[in-house]
N, CA, C and O atoms as CSV, one atom per row, in Angstrom:
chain,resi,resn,atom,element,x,y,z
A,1,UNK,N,N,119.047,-101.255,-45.004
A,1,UNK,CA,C,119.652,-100.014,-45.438
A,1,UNK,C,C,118.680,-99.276,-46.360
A,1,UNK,O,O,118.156,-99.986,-47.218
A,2,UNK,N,N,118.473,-98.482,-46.350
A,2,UNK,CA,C,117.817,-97.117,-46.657
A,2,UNK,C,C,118.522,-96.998,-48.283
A,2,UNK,O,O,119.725,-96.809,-48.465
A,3,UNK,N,N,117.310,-97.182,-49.600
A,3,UNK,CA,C,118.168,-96.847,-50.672
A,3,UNK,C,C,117.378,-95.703,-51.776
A,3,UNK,O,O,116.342,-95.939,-52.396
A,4,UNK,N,N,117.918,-94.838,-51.807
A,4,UNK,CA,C,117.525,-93.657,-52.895
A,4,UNK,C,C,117.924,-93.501,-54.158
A,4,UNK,O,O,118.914,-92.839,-54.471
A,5,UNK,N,N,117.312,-93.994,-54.817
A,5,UNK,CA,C,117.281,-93.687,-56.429
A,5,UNK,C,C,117.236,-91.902,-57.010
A,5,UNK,O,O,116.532,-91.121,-56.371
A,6,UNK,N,N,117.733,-91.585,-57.775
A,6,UNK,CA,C,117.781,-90.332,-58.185
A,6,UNK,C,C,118.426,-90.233,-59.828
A,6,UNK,O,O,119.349,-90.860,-60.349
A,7,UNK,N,N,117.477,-89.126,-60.394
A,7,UNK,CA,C,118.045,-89.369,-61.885
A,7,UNK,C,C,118.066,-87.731,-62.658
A,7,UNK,O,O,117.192,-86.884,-62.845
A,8,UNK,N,N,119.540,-87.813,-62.976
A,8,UNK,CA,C,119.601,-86.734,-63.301
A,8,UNK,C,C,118.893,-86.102,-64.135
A,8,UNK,O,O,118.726,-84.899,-63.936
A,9,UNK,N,N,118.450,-86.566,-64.979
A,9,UNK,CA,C,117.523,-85.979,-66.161
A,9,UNK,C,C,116.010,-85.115,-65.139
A,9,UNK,O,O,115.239,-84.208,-65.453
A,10,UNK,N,N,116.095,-85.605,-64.404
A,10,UNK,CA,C,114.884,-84.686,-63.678
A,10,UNK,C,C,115.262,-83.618,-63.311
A,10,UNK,O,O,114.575,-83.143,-62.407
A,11,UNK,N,N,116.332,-82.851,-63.741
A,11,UNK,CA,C,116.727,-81.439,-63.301
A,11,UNK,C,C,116.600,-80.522,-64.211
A,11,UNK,O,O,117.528,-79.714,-64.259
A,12,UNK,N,N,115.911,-80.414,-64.806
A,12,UNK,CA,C,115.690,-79.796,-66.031
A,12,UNK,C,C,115.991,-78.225,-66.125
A,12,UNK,O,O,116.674,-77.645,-66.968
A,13,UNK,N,N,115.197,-77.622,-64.879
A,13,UNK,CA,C,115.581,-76.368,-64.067
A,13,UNK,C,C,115.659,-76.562,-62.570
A,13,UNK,O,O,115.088,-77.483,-61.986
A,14,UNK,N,N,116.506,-75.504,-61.900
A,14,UNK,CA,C,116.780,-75.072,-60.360
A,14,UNK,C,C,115.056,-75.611,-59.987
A,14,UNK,O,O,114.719,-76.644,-59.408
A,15,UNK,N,N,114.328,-74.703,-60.449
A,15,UNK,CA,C,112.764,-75.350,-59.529
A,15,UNK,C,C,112.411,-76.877,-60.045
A,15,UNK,O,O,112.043,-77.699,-59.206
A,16,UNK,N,N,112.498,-77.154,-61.085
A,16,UNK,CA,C,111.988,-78.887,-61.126
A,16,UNK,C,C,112.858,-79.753,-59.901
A,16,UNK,O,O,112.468,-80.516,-59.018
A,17,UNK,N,N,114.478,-79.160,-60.363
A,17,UNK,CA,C,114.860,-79.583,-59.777
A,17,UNK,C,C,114.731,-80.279,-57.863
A,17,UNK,O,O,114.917,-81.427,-57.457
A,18,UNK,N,N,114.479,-79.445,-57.353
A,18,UNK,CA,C,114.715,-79.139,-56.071
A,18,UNK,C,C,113.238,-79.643,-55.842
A,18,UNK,O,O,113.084,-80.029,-54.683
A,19,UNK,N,N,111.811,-79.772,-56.836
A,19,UNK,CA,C,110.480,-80.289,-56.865
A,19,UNK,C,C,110.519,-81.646,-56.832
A,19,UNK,O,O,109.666,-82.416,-56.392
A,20,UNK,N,N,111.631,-81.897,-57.357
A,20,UNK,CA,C,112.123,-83.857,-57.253
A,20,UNK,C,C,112.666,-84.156,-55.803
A,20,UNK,O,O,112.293,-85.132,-55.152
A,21,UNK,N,N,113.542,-83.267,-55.375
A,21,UNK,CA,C,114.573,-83.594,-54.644
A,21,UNK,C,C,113.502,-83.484,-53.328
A,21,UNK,O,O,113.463,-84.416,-52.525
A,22,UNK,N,N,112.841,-82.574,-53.197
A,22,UNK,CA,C,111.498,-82.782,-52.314
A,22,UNK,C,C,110.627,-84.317,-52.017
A,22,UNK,O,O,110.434,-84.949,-50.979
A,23,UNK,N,N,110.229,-84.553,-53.422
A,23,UNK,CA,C,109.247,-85.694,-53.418
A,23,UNK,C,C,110.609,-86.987,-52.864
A,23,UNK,O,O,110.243,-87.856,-52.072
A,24,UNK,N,N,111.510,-86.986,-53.161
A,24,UNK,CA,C,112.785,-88.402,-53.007
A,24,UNK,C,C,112.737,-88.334,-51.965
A,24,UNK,O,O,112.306,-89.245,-51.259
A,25,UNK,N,N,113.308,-86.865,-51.392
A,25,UNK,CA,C,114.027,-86.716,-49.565
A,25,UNK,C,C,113.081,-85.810,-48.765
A,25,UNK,O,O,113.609,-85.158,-47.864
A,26,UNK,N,N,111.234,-85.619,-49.037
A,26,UNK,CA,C,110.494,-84.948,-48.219
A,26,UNK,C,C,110.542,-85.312,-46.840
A,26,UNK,O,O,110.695,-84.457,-45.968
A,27,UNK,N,N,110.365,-87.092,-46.471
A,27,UNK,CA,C,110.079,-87.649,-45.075
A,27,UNK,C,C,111.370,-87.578,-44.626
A,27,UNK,O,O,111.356,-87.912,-43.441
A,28,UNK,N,N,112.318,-87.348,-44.932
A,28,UNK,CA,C,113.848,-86.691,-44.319
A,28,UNK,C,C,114.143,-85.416,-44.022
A,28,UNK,O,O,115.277,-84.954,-44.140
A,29,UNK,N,N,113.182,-84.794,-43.633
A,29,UNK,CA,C,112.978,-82.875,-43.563
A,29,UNK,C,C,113.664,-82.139,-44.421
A,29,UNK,O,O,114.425,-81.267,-44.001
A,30,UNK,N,N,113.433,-82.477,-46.325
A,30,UNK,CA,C,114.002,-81.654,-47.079
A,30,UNK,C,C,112.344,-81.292,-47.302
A,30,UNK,O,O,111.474,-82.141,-47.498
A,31,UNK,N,N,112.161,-80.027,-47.234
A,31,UNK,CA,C,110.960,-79.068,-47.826
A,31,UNK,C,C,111.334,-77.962,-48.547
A,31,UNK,O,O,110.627,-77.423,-49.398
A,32,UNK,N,N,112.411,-77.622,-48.225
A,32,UNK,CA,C,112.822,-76.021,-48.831
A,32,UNK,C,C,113.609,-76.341,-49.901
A,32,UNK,O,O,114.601,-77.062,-50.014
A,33,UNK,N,N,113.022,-75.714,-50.618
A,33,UNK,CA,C,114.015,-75.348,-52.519
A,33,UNK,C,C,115.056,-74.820,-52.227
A,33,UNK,O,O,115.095,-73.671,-52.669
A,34,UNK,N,N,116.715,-75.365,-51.207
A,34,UNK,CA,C,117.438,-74.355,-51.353
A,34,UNK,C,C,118.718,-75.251,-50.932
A,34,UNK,O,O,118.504,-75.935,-49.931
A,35,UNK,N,N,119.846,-75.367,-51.429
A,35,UNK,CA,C,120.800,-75.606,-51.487
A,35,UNK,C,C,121.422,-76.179,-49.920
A,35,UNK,O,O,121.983,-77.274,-49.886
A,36,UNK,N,N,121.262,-75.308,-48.591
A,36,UNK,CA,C,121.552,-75.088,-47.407
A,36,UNK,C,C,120.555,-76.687,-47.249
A,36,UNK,O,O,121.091,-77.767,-47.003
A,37,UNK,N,N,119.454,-76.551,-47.399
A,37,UNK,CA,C,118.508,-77.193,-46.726
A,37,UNK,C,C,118.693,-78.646,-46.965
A,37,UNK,O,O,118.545,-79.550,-46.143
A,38,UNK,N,N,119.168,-78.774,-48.682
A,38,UNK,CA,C,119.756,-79.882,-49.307
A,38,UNK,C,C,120.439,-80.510,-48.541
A,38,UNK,O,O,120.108,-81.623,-48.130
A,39,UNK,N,N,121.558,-79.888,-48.195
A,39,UNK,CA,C,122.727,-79.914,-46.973
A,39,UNK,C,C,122.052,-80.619,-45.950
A,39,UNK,O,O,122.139,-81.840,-45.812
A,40,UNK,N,N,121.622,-80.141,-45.491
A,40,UNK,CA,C,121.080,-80.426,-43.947
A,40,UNK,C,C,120.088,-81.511,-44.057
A,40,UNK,O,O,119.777,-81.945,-42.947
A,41,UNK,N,N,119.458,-82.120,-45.102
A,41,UNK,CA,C,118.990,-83.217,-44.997
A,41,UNK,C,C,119.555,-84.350,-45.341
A,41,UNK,O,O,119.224,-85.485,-44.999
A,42,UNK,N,N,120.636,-83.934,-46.199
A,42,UNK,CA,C,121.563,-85.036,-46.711
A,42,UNK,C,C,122.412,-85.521,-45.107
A,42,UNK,O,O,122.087,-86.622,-44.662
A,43,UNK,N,N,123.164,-84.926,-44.530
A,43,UNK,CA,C,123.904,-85.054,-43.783
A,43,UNK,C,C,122.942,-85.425,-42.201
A,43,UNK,O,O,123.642,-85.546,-41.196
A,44,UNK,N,N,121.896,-85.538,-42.085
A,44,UNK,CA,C,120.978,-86.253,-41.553
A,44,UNK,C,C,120.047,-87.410,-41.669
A,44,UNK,O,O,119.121,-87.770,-40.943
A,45,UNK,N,N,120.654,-88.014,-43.040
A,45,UNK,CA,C,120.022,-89.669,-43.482
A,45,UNK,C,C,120.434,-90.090,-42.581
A,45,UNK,O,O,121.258,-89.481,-41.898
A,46,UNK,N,N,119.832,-91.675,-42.197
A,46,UNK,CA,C,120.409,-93.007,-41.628
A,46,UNK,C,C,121.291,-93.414,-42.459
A,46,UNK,O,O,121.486,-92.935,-43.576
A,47,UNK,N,N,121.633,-93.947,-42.164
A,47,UNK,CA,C,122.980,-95.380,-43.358
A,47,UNK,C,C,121.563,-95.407,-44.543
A,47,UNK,O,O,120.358,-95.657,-44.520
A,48,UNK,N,N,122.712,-94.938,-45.610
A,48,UNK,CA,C,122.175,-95.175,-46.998
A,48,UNK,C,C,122.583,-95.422,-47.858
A,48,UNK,O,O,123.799,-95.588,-47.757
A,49,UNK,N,N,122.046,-95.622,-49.180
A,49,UNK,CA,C,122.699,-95.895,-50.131
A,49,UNK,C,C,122.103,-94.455,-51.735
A,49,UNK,O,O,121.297,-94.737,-52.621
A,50,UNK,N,N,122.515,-93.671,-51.649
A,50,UNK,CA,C,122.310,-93.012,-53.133
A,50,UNK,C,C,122.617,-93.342,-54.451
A,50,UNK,O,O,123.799,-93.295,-54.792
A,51,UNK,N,N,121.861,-93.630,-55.158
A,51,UNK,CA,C,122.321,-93.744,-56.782
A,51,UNK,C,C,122.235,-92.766,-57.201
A,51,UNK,O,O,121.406,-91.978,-56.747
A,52,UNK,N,N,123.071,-92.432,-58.249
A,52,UNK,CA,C,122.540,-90.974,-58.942
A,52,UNK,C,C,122.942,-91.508,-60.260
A,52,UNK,O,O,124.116,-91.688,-60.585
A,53,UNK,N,N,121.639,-91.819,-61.203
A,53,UNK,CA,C,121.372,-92.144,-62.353
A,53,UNK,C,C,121.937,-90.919,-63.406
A,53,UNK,O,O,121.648,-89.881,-62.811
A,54,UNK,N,N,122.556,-90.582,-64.595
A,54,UNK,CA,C,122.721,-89.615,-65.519
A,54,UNK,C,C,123.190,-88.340,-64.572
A,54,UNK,O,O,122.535,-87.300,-64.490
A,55,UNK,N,N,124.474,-88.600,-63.846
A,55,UNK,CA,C,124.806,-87.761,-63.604
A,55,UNK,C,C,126.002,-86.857,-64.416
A,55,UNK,O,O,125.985,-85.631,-64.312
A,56,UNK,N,N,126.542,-87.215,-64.840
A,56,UNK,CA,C,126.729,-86.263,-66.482
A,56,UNK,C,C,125.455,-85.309,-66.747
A,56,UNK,O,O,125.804,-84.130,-66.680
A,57,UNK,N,N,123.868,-85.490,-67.072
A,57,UNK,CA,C,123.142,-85.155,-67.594
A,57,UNK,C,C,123.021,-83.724,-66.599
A,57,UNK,O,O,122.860,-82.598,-67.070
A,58,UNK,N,N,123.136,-84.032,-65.145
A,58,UNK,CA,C,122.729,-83.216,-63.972
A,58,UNK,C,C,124.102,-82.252,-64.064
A,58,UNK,O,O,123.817,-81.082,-64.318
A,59,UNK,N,N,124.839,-82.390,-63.983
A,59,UNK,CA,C,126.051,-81.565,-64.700
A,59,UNK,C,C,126.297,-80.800,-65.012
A,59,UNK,O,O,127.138,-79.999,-64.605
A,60,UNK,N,N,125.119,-80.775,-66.507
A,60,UNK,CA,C,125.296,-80.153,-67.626
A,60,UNK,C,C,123.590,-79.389,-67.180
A,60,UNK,O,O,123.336,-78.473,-67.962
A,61,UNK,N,N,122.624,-79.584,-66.264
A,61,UNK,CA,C,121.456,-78.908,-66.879
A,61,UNK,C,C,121.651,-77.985,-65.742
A,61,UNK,O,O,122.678,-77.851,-65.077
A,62,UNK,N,N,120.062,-77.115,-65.555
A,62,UNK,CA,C,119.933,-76.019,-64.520
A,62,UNK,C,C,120.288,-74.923,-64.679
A,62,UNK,O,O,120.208,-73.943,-63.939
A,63,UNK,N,N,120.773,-75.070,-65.837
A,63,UNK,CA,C,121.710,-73.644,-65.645
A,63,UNK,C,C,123.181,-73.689,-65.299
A,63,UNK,O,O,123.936,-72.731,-65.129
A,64,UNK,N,N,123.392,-74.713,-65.242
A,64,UNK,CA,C,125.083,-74.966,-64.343
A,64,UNK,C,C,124.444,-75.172,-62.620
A,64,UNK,O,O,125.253,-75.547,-61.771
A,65,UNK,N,N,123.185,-74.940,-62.264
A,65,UNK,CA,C,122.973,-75.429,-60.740
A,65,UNK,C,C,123.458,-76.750,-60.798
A,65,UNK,O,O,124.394,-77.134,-60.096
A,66,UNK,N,N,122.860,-77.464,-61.607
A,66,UNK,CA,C,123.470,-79.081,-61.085
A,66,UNK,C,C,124.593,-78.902,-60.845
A,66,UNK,O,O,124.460,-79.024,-59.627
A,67,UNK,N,N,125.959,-78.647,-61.005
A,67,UNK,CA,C,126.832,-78.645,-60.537
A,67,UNK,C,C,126.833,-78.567,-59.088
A,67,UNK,O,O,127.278,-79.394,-58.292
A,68,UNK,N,N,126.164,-77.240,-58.820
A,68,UNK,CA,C,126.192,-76.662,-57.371
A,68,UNK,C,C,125.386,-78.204,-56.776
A,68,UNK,O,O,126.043,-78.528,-55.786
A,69,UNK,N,N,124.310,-79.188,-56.984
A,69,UNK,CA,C,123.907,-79.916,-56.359
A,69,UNK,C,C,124.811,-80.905,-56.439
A,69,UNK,O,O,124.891,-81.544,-55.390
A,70,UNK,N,N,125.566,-81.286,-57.355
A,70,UNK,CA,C,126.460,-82.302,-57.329
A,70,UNK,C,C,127.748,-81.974,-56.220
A,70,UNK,O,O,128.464,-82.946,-55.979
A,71,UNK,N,N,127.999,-81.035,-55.721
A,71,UNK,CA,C,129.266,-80.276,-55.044
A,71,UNK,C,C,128.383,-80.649,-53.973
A,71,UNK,O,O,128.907,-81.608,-53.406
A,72,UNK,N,N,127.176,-80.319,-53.368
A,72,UNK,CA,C,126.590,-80.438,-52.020
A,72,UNK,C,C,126.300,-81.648,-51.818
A,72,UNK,O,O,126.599,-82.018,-50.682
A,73,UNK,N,N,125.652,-82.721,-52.719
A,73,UNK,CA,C,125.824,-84.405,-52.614
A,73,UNK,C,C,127.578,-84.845,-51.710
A,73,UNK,O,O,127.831,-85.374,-50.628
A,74,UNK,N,N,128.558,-84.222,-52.978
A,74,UNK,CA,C,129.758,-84.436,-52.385
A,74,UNK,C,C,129.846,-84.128,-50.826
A,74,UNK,O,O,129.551,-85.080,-50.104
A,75,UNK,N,N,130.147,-83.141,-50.305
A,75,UNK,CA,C,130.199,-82.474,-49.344
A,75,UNK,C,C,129.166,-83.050,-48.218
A,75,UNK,O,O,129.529,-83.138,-47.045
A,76,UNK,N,N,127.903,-83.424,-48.626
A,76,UNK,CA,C,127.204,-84.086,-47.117
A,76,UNK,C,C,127.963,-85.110,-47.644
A,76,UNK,O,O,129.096,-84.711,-47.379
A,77,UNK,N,N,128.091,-86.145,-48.203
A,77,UNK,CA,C,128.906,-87.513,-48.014
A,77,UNK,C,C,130.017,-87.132,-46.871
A,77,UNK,O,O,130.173,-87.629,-45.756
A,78,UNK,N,N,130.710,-86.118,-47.502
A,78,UNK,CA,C,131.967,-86.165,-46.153
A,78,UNK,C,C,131.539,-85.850,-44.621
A,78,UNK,O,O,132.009,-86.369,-43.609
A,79,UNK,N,N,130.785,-85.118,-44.690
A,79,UNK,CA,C,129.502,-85.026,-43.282
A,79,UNK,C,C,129.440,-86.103,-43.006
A,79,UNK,O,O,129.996,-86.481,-41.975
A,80,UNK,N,N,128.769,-86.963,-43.788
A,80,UNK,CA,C,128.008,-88.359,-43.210
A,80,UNK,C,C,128.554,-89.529,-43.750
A,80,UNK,O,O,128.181,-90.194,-44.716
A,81,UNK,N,N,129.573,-89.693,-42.916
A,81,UNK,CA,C,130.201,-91.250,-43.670
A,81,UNK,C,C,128.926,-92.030,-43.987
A,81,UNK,O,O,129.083,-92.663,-45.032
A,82,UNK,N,N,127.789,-92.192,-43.477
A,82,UNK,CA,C,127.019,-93.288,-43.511
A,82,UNK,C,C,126.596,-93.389,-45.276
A,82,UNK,O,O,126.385,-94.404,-45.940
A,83,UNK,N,N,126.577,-92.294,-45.600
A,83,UNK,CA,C,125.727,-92.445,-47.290
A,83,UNK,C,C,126.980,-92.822,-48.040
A,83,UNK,O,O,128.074,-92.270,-47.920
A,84,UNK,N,N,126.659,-93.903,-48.882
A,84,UNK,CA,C,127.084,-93.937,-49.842
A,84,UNK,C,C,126.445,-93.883,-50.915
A,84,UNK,O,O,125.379,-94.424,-51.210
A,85,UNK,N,N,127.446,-92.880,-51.807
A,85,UNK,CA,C,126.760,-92.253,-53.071
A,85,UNK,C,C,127.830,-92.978,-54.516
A,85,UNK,O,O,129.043,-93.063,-54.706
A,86,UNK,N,N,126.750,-93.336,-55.199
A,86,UNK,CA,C,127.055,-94.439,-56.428
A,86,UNK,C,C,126.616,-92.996,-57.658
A,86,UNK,O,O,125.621,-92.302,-57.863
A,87,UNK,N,N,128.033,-93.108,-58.246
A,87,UNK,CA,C,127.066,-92.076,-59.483
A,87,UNK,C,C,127.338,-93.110,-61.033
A,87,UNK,O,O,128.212,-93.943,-61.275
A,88,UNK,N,N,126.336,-92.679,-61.752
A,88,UNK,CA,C,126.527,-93.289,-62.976
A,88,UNK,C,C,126.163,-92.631,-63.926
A,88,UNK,O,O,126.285,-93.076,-65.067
């Protein structure tokens, strides 16, 4: 099984953000800084497993984007039964 580590504190802004989310989920065809694209690579993993380290922290930064990334995490999960997403 396929496992992705992720930590909220790396969201500091919308662009760091989405500069992480690149380097984690690049070889999964996430390239684009953009919410949609997020989508569409999430809901195209194999069986996985996501952690999402300080997600409180992701929450609260970006500007309020983390939210919007935490809502699209949600949302491909229901897409893709296969991921399971662990937050802490």
């Amino acid at each position: 099984m396929l496992y992705i580590l992720l930590d909220g504190r790396r969201f500091a802004s919308k662009e760091t953000g989405h500069r992480y989310l690149c380097q984690k989920l690049g070889p999964f065809r996430y390239h684009s800084p953009n919410l949609d694209a997020l989508h569409d690579a999430l809901t195209s993993l194999p069986p996985c497993r996501i952690r999402l380290r300080h997600a409180a922290t992701l929450r609260k930064s970006a500007d309020g984007y983390g939210s919007r990334i935490l809502q699209v995490l949600a949302d491909s999960v229901l897409e893709n039964p296969g991921i399971d997403l662990l937050l802490s």
